[in-house]
Z-matrix of the N, CA and C atoms (Angstrom, degrees):
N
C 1 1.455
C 2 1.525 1 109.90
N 3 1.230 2 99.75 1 118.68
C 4 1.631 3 101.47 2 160.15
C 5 1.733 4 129.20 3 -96.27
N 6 1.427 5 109.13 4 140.09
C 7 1.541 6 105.33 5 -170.80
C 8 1.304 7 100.11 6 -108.39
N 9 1.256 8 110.21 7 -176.87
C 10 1.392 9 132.55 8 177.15
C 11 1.632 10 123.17 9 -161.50
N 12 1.140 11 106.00 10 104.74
C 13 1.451 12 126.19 11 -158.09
C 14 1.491 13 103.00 12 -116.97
N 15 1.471 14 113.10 13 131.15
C 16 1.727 15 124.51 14 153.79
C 17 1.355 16 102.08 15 -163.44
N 18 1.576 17 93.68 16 -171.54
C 19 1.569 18 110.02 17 -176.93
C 20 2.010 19 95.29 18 -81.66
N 21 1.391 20 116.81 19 179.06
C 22 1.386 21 132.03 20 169.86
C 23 1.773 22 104.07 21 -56.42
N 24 1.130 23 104.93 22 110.19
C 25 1.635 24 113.53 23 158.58
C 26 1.856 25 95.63 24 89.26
N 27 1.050 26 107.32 25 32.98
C 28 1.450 27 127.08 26 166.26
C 29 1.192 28 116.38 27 -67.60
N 30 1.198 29 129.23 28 -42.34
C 31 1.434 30 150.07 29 -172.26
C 32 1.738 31 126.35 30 97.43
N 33 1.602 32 94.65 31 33.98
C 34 1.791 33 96.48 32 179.45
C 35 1.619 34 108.19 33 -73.63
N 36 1.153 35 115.78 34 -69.58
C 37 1.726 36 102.29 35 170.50
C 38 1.020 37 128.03 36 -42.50
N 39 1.280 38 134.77 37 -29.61
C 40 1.443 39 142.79 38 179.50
C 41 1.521 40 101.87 39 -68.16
N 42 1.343 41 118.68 40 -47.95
C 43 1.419 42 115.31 41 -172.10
C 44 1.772 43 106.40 42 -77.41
N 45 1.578 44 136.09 43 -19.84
C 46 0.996 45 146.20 44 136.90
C 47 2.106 46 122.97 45 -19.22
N 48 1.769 47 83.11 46 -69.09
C 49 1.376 48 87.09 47 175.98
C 50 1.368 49 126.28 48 -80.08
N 51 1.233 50 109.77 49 2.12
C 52 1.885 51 126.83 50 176.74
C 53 1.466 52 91.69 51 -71.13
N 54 1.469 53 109.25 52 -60.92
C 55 1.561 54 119.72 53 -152.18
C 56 1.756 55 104.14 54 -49.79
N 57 1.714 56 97.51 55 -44.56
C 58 1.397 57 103.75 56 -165.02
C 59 1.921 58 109.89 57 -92.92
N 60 0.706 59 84.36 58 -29.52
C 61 2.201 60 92.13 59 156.87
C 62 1.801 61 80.29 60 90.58
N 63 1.512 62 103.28 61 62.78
C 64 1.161 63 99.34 62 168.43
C 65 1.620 64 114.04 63 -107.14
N 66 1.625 65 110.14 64 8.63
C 67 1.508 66 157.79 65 132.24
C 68 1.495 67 120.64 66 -161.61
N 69 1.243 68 102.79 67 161.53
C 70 1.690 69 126.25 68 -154.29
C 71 1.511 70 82.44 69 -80.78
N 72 1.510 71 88.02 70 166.74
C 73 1.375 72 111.68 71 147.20
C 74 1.764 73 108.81 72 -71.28
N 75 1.577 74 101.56 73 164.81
C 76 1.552 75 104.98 74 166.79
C 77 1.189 76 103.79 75 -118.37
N 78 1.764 77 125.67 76 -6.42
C 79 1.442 78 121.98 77 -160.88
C 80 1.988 79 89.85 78 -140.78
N 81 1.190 80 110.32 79 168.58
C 82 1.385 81 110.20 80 157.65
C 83 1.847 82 121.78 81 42.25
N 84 0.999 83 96.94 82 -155.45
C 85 1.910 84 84.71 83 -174.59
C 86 1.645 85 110.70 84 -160.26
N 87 1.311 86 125.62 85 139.84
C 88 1.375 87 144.63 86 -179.47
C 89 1.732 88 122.84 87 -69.32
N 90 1.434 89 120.57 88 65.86
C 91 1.189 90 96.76 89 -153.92
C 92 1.970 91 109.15 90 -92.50
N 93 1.499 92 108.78 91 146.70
C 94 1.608 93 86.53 92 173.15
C 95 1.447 94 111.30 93 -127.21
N 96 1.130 95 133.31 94 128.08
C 97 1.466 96 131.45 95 -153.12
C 98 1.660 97 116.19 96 54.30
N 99 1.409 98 127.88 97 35.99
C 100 1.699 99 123.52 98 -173.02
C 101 1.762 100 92.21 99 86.42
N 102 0.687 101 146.94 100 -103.55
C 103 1.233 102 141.69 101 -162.96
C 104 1.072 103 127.73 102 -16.50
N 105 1.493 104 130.08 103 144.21
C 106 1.632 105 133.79 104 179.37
C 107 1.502 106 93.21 105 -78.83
N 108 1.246 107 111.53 106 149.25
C 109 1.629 108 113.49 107 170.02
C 110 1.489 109 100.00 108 -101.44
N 111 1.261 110 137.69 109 37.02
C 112 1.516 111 138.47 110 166.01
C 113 1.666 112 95.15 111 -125.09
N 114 1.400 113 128.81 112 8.72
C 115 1.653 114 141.00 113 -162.24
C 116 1.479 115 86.30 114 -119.58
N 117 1.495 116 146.55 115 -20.46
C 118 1.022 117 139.34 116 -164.53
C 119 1.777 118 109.04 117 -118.63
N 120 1.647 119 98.56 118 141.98
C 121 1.435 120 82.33 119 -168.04
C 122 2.168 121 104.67 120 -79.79
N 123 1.372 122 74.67 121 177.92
C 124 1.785 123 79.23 122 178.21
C 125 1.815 124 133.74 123 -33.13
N 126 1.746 125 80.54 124 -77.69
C 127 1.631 126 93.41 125 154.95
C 128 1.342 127 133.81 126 -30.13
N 129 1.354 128 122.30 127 -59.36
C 130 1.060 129 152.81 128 -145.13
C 131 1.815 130 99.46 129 -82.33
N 132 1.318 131 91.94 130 -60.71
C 133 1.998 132 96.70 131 167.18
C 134 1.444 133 108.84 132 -64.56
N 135 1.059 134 124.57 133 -47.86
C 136 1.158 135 113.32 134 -173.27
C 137 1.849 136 137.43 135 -89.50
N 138 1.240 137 98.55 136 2.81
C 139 1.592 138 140.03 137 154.95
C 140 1.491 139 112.18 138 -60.49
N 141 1.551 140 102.21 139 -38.94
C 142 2.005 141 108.80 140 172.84
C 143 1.090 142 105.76 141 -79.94
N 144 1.453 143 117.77 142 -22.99
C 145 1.961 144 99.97 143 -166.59
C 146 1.216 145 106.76 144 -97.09
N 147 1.416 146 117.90 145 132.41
C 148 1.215 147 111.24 146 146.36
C 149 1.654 148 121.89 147 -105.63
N 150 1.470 149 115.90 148 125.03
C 151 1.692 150 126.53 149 -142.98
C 152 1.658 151 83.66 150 -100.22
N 153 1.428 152 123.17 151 166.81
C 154 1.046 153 138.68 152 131.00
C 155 1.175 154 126.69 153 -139.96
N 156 1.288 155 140.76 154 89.11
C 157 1.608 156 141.22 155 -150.71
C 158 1.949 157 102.90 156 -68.01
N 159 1.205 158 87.52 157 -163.26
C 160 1.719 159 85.56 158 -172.83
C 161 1.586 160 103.87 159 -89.12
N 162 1.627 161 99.55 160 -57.13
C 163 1.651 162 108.21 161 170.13
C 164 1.208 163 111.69 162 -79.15
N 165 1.545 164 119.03 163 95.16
C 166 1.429 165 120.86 164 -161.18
C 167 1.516 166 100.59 165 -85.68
N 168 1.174 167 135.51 166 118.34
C 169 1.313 168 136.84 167 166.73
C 170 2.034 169 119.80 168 -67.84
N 171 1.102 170 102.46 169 147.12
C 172 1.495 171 106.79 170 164.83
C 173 1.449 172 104.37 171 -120.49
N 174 1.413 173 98.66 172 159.72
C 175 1.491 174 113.96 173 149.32
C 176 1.640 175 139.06 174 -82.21
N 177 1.347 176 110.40 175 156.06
C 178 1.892 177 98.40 176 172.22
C 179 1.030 178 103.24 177 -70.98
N 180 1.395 179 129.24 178 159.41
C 181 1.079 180 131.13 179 -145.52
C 182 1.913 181 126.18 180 138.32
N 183 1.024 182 92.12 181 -149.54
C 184 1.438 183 107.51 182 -178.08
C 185 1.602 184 101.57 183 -149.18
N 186 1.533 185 105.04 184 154.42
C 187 1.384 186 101.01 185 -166.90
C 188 2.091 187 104.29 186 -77.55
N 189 1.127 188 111.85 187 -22.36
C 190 1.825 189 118.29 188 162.79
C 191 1.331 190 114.99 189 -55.90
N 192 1.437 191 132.11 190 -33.64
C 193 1.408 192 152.18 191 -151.38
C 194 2.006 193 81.40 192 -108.69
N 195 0.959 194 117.63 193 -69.72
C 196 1.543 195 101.49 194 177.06
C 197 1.416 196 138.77 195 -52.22
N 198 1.584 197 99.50 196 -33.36
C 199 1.719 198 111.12 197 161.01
C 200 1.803 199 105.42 198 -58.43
N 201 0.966 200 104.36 199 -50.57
C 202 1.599 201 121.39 200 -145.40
C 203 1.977 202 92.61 201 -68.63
N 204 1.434 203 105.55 202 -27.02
C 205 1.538 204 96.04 203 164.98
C 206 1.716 205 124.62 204 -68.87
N 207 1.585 206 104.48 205 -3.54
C 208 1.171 207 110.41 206 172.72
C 209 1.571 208 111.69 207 -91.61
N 210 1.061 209 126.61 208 -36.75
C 211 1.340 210 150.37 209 155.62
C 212 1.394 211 133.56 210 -144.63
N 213 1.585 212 107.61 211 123.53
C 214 1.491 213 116.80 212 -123.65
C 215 1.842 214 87.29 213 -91.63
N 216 1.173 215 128.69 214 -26.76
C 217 1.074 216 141.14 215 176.34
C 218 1.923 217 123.60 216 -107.19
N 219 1.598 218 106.90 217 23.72
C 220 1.200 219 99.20 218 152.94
C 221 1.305 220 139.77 219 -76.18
N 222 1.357 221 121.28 220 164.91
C 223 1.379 222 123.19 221 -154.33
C 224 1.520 223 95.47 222 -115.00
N 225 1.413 224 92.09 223 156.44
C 226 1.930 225 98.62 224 -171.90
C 227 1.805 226 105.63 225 -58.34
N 228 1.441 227 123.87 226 -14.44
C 229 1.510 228 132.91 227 163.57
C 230 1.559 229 100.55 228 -43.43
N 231 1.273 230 93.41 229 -78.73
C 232 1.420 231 123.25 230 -152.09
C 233 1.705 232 111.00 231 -54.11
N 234 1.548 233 107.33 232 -32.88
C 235 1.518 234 132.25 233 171.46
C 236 1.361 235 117.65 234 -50.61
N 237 1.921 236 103.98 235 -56.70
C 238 1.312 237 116.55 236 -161.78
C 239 1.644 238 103.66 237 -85.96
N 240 1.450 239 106.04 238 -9.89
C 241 1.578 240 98.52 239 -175.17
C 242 1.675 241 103.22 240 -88.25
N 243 1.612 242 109.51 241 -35.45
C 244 1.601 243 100.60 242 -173.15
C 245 1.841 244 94.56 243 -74.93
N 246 1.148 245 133.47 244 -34.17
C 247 1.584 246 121.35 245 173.28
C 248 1.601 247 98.74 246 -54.65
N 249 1.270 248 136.34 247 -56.55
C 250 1.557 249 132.52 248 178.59
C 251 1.351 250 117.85 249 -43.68
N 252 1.627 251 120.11 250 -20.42
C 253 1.553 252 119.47 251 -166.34
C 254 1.698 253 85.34 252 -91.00
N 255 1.359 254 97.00 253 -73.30
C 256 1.439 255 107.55 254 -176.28
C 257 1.196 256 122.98 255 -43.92
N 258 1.669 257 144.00 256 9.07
C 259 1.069 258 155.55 257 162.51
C 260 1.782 259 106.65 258 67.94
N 261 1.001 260 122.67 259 30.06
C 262 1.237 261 157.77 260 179.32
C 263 1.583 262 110.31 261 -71.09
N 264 1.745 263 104.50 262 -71.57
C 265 1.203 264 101.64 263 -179.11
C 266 1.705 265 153.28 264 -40.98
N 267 1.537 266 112.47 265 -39.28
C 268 1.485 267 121.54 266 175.56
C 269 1.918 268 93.68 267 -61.71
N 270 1.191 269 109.39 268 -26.87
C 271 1.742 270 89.35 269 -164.93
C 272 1.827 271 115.76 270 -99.83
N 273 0.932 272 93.11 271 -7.47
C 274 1.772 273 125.10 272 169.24
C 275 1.697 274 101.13 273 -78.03
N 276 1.464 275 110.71 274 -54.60
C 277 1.988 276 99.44 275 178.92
C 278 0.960 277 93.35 276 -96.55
N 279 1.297 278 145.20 277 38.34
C 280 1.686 279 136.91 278 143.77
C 281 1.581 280 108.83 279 -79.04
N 282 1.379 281 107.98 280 -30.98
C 283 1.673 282 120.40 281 -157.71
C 284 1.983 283 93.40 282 -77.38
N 285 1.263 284 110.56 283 125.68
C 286 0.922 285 111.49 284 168.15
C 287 1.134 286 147.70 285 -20.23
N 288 2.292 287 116.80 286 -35.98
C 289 1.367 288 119.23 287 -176.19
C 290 1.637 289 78.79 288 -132.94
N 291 1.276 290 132.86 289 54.25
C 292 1.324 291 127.46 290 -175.49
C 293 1.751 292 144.94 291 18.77
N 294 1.419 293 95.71 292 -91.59
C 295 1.596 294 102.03 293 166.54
C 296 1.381 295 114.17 294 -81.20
N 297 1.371 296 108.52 295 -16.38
C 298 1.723 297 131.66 296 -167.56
C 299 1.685 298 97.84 297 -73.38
N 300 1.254 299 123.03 298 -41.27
C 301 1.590 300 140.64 299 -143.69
C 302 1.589 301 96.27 300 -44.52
N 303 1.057 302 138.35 301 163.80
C 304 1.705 303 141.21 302 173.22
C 305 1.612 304 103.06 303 -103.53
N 306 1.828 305 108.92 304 130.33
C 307 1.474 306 112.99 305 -179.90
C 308 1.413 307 90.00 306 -111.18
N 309 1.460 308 105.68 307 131.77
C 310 1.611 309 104.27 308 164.49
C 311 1.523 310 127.40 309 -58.68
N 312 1.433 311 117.94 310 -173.68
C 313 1.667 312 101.20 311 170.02
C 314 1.590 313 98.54 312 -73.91
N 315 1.567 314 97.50 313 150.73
C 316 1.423 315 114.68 314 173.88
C 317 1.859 316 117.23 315 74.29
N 318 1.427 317 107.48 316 -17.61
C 319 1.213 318 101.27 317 -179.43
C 320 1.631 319 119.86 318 106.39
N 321 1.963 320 97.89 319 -3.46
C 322 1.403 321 70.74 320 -179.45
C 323 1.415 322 140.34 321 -150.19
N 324 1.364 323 78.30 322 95.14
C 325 1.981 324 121.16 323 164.57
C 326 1.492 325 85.72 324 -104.37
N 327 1.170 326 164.33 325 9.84
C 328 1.035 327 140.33 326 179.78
C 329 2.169 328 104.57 327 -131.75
N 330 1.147 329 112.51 328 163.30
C 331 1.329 330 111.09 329 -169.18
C 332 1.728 331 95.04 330 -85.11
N 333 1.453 332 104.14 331 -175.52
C 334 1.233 333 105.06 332 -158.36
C 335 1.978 334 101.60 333 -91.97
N 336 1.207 335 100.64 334 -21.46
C 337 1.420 336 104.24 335 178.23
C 338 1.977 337 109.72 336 -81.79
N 339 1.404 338 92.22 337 -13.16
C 340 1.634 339 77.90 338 -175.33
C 341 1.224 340 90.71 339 -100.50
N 342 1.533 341 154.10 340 -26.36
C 343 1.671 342 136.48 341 163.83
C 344 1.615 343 101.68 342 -47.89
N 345 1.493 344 117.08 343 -65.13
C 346 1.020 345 99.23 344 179.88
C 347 1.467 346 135.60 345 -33.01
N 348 1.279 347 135.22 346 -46.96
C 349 1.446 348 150.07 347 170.23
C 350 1.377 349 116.08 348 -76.11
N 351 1.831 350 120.23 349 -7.04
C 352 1.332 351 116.41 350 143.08
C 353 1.297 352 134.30 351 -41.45
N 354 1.835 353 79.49 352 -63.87
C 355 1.730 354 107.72 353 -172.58
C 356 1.311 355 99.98 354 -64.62
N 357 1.437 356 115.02 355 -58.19
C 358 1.985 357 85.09 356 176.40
C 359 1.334 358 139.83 357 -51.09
N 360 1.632 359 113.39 358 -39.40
C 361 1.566 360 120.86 359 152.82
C 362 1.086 361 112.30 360 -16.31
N 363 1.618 362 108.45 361 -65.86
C 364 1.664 363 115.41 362 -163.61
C 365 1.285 364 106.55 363 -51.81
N 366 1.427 365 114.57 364 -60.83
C 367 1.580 366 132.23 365 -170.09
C 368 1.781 367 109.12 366 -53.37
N 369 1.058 368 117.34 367 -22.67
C 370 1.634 369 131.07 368 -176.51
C 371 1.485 370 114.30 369 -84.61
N 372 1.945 371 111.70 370 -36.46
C 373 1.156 372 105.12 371 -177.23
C 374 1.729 373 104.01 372 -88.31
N 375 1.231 374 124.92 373 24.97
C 376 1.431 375 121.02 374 -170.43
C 377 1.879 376 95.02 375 -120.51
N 378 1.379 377 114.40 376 -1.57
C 379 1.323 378 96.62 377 155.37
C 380 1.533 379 120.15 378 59.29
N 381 1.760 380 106.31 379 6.27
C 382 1.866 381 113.55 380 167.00
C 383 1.316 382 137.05 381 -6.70
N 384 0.552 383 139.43 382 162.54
C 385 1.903 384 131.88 383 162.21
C 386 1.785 385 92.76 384 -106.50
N 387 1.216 386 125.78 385 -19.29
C 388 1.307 387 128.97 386 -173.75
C 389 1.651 388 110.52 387 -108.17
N 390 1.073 389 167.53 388 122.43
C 391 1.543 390 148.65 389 122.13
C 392 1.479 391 113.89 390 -66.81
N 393 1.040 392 111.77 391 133.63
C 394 1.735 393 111.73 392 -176.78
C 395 1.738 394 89.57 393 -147.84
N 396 1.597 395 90.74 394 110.65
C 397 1.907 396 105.83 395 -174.82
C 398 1.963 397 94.71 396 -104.86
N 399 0.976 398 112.40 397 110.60
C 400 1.623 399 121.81 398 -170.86
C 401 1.822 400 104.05 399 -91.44
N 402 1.151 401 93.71 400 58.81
C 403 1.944 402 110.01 401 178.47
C 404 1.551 403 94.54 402 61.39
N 405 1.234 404 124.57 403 59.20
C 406 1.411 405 126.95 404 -155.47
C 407 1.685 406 116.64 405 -121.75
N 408 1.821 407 100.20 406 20.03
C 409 1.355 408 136.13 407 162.56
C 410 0.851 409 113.35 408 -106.49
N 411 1.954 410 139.38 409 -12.82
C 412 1.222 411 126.93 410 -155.65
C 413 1.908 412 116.18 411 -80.24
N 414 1.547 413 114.64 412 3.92
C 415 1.240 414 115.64 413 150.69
C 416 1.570 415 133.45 414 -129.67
N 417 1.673 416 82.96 415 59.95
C 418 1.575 417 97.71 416 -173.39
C 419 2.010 418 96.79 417 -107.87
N 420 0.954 419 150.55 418 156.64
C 421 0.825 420 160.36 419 171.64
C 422 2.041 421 112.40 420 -78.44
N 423 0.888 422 124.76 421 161.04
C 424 1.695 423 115.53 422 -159.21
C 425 1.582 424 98.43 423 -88.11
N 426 1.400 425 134.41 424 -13.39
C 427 1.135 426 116.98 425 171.78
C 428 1.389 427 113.37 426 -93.54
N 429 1.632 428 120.39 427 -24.90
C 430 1.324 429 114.94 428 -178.73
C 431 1.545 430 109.37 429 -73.74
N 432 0.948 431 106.31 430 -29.56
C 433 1.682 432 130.80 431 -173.50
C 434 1.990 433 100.75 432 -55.60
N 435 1.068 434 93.00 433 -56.74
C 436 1.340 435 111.16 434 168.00
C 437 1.505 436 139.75 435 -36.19
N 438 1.863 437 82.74 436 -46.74
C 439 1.424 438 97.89 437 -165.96
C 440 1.820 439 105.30 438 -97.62
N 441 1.567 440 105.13 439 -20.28
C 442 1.050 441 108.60 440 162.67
C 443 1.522 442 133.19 441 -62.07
N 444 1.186 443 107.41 442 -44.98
C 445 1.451 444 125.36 443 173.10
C 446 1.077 445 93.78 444 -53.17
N 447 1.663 446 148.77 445 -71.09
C 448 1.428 447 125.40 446 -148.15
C 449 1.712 448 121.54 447 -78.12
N 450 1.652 449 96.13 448 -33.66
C 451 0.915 450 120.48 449 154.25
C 452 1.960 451 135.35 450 -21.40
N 453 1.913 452 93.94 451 -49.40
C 454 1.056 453 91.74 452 162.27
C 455 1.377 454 115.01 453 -112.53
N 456 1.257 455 129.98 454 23.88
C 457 1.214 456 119.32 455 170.23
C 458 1.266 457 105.38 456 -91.38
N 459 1.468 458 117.87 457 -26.01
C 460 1.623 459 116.60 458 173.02
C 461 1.523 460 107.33 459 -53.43
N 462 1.561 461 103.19 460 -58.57
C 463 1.335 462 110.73 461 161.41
C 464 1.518 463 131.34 462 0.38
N 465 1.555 464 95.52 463 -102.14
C 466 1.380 465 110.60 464 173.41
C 467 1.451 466 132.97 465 -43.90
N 468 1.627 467 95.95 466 -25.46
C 469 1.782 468 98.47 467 177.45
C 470 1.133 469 96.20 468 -107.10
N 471 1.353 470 145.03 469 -11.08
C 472 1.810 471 111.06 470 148.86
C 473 1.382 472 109.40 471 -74.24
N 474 1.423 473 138.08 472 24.11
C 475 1.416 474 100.88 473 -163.36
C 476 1.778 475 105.07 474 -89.45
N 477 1.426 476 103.78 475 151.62
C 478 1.550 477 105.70 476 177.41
C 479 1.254 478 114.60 477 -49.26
N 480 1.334 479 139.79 478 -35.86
C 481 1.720 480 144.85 479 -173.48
C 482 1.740 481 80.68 480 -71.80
N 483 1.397 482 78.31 481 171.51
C 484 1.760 483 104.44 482 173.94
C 485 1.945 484 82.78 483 -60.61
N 486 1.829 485 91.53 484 151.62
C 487 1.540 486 73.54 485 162.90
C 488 1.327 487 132.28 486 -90.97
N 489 1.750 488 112.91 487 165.65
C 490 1.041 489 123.43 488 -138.30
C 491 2.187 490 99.33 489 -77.59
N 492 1.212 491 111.93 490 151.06
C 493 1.878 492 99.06 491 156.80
C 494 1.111 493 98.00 492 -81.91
N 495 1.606 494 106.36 493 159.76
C 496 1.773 495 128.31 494 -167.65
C 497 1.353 496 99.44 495 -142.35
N 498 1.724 497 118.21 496 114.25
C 499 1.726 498 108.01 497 178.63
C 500 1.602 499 96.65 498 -125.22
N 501 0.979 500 106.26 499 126.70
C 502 1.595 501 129.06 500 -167.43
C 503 1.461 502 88.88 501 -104.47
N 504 1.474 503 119.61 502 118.28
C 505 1.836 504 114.87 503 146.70
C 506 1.601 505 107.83 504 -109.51
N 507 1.435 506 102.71 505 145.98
C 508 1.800 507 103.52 506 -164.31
C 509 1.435 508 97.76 507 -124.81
N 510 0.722 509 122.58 508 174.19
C 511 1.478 510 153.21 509 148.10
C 512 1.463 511 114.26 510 -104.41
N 513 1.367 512 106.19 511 -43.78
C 514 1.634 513 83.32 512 -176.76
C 515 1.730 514 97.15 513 -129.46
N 516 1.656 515 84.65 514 137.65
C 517 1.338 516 106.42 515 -170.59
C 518 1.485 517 146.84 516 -26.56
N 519 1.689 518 87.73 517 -69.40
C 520 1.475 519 147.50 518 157.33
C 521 1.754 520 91.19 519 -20.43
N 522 1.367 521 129.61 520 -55.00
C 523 1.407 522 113.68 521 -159.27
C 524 1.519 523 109.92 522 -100.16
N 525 1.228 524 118.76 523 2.08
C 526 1.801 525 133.64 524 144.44
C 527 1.234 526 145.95 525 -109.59
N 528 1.382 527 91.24 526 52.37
C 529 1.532 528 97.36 527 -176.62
C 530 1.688 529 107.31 528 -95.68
N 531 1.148 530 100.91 529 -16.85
C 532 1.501 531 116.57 530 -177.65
C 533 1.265 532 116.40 531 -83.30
N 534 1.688 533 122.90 532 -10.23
C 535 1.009 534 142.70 533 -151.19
C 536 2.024 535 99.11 534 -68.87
N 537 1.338 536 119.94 535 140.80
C 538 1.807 537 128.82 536 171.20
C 539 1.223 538 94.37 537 -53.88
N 540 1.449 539 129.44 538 -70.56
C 541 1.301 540 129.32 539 -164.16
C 542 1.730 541 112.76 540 -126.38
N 543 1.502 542 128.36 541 159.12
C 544 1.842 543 118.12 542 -173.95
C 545 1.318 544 86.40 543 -152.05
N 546 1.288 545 114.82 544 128.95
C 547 1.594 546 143.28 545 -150.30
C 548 1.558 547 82.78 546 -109.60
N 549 1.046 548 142.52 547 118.45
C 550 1.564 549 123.37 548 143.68
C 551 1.464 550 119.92 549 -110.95
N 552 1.435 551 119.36 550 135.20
C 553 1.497 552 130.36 551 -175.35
C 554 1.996 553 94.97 552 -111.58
N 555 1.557 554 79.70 553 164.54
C 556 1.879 555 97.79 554 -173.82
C 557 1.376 556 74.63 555 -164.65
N 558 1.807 557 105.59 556 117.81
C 559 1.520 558 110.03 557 140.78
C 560 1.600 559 95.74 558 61.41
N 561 0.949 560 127.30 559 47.32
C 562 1.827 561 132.39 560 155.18
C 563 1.417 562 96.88 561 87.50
N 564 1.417 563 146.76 562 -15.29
C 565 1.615 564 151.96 563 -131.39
C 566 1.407 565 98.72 564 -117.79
N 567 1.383 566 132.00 565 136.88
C 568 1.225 567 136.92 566 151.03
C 569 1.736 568 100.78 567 -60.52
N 570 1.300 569 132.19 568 159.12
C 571 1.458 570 120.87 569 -174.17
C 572 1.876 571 81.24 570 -155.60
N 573 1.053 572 108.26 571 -36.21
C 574 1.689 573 101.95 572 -172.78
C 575 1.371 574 114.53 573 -155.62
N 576 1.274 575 118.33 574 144.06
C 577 1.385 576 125.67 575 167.20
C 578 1.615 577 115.64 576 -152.38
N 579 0.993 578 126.09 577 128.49
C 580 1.376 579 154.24 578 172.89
C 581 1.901 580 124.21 579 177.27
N 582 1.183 581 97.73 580 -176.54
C 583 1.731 582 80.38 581 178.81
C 584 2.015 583 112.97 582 -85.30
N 585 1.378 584 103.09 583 -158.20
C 586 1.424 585 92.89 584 -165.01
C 587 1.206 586 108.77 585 -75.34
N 588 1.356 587 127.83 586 -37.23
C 589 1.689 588 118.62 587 -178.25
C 590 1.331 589 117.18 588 -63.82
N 591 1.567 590 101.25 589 -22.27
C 592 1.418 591 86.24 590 -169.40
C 593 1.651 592 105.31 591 -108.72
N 594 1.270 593 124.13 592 15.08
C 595 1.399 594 151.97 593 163.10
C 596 1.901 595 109.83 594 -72.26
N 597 1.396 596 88.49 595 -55.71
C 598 1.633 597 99.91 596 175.78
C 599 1.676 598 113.72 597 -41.27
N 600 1.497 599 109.06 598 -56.59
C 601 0.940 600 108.41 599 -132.92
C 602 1.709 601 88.68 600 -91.29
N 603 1.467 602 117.61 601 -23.04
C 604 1.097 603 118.85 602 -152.51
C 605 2.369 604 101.70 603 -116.99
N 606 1.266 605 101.59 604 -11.40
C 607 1.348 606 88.90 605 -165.43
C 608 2.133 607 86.76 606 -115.41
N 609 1.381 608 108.13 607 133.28
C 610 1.410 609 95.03 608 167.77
C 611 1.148 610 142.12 609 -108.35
N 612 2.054 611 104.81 610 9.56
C 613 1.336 612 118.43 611 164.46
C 614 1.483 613 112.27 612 -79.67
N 615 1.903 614 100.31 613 -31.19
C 616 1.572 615 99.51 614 172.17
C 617 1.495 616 116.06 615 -41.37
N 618 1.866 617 112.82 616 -52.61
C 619 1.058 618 112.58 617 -160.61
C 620 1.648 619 120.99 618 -73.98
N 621 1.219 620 107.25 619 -12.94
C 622 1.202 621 121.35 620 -166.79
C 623 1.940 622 112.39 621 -80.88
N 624 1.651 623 93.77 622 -13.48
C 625 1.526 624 105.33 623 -170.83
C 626 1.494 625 91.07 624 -112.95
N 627 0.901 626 148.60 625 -20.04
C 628 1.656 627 148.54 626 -169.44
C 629 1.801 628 89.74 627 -86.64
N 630 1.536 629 102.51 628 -63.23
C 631 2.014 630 98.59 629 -174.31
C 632 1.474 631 116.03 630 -65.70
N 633 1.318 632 113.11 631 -3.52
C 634 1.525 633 110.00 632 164.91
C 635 0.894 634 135.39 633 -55.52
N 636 2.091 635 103.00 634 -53.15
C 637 1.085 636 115.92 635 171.72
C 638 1.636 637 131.65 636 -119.50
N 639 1.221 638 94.38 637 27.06
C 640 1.911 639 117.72 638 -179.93
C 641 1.616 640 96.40 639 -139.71
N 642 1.619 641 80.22 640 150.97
C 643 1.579 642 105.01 641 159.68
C 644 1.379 643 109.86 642 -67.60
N 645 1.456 644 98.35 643 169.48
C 646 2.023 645 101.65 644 165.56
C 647 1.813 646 101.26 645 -79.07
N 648 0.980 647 117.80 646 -33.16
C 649 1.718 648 105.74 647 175.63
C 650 1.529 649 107.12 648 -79.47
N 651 1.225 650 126.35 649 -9.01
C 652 1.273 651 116.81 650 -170.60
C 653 1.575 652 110.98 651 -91.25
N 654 1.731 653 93.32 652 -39.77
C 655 1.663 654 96.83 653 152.79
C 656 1.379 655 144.82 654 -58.95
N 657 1.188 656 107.95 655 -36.54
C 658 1.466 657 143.53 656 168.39
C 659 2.228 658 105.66 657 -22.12
């Protein structure tokens, strides 16, 4: 998993929407695996990502009819397992007609942590070569949060494709510390990358955003 960490207006979404040419570069070039991502057609890039923004939107619908825009031909299997990753499920067979249940537009008859764990569902049953979670835990509670994260790391390294890359941008710290690699931006700039210990010791905007919101043992 790769993260991506800064302060507000750092440039983590921005570097998000580069990746996916949801605008160009004006300078230099986007490459993903060697390739220019302006060398690839539309479809084709965007066929790898699977997105989940922060304000995850739904459709009207039904919560099956909202997966199923992730894959248009999944099977009620295939549904209940990406709701099982995404920690989704116990509150999905609470709902009276389950996968059947009706989501308003946008999602909301439903709280903000359970769209959120829609939209990842969705993004899970599409099987990406990319995951790109756009701080898209930030109304998950610290144990669900938790359980999701491992959840899909089991995930991703069983998945049948080669496994998938995973780019996490956070806001809060605390849930990438574990992270393979932590991207940090300041003001549009890459400024550091390695993981957290070795981020600590060596990046000092890193450190300055980790002691904000951690202890020194919590960092530790």
């Amino acid at each position: 998993m790769t993260a991506i960490v800064g302060s507000t207006g750092a440039g983590k979404t921005t570097a998000i929407s580069l990746m996916t040419r949801l605008y160009d570069v004006t300078g230099g070039e986007v490459l993903i695996d060697g390739t220019n991502v302006k060398d690839l057609l539309f479809e084709d890039l965007w066929a790898a990502f699977g997105m989940v923004p922060q304000k995850a939107f739904l459709f009207a619908g039904t919560i099956a009819t909202n997966l199923r825009f992730g894959k248009q031909d999944a099977t009620e299997v295939e549904i209940w397992q990406a709701l099982r990753i995404a920690q989704a499920e116990d509150f999905v067979r609470a709902l009276p007609a389950g996968i059947d249940s009706v989501v308003d537009q946008g999602g909301q008859n439903l709280s903000g942590g359970q769209r959120q764990r829609i939209a990842i569902a969705r993004a899970l049953i599409r099987q990406p070569l990319v995951y790109v979670f756009d701080d898209s835990f930030s109304a998950l509670d610290f144990t669900t949060d938790t359980k999701l994260r491992a959840a899909l790391a089991e995930h991703t390294f069983l998945s049948e494709q080669n496994a998938p890359t995973v780019i996490v941008v956070a806001q809060r710290v605390s849930t990438v510390l574990k992270a393979d690699q932590i991207v940090v931006l300041d003001e549009g700039r890459v400024v550091g990358v390695g993981d957290h210990h070795s981020l600590l010791e060596s990046s000092e905007i890193y450190r300055e955003i980790v002691y904000s919101q951690l202890t020194a043992q919590e960092a530790s």
